[in-house]
Every structure is written in C-alpha cells, then in structure tokens.
N, C-alpha and C positions, 0 to 999 in steps of 0.2 A: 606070221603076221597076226593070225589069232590070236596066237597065245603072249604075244606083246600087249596088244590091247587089252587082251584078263587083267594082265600084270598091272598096265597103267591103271585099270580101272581100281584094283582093289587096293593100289596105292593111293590114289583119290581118295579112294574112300576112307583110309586109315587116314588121312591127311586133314579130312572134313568135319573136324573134330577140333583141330586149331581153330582160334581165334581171329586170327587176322594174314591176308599173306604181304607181301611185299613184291610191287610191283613195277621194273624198271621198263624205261621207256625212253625213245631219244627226244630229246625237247625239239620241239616242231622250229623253234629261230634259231635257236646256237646249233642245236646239234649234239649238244652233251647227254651224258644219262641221267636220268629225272627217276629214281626210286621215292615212291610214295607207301607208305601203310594202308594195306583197308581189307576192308571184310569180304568173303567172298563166299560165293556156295560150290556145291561139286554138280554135277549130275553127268554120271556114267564116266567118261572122257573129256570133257569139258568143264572148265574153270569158267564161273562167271562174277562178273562185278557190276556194283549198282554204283553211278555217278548219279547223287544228289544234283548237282550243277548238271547235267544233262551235256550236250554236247560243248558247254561254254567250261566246262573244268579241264585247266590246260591238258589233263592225262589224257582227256579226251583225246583233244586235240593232236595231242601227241601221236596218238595211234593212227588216227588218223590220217597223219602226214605220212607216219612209219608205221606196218602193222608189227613189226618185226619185235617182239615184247620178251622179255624173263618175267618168270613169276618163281619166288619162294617161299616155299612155307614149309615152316620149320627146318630141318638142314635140308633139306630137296630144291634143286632148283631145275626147272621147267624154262625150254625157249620155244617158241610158237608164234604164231600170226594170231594178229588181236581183229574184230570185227564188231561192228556194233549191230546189236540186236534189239 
C-alpha cells in the first residue's frame, strides 16, 4: 500500500508539469458526462482545482450531486471522489 502511494505520488509529480487536465463529471440534471479543461495543482496525492464561479460553476455542482469524478492529464487518467475544500 506504501509503495502504491510513492508511485502515485511521483507520477503526480511528473504529471504537474502539464498545463491543464481534463476533468469529467456526471451533469447534476441529465446525468450525462460533462468533461471540462482546466488548470490544476498536485500536492503529494491529491489533485486540485480552483473554480473561478466558486460553487455556482456547474462542475461544481456537478460533483457535488456526484463525487464520483475522472481526471486526465496528459495520457493518464485518474477516477476518485471529488470534495470541496
């Protein structure tokens, strides 16, 4: 279990070097998947994203309704539970 978390970690980090990731989400009314582009930071095992619109930008919302989130950057893609901080 340790040595998964190294891994993730130094893959973050190699990762944190991209520009932007791509982040899917299920839309909070329909249901569908909602992939947006945006910028994001690393720190350690955790991915994070800054919503300009604060809680009122649908992705928000989105996660919100569903934490249940992919993230990609660059060919890597990442599934997790999303949380607002």
């Amino acid at each position: 279990m340790e040595n998964d978390k190294a891994n993730l970690q130094k893959l973050l980090s190699q990762l944190s070097k991209e520009d932007y990731c791509y982040l899917t989400t299920k839309g909070h009314k329909t249901g569908n998947p909602h992939e947006i582009e945006i910028w994001f930071g690393v720190e350690e095992t955790s991915i994070y994203l800054l919503s300009g619109g604060g809680d009122k930008s649908h992705w928000v919302k989105n996660l919100l309704a569903d934490p249940n989130v992919t993230v990609r950057i660059a060919k890597q893609t990442f599934t997790g539970l999303a949380r607002v901080v």
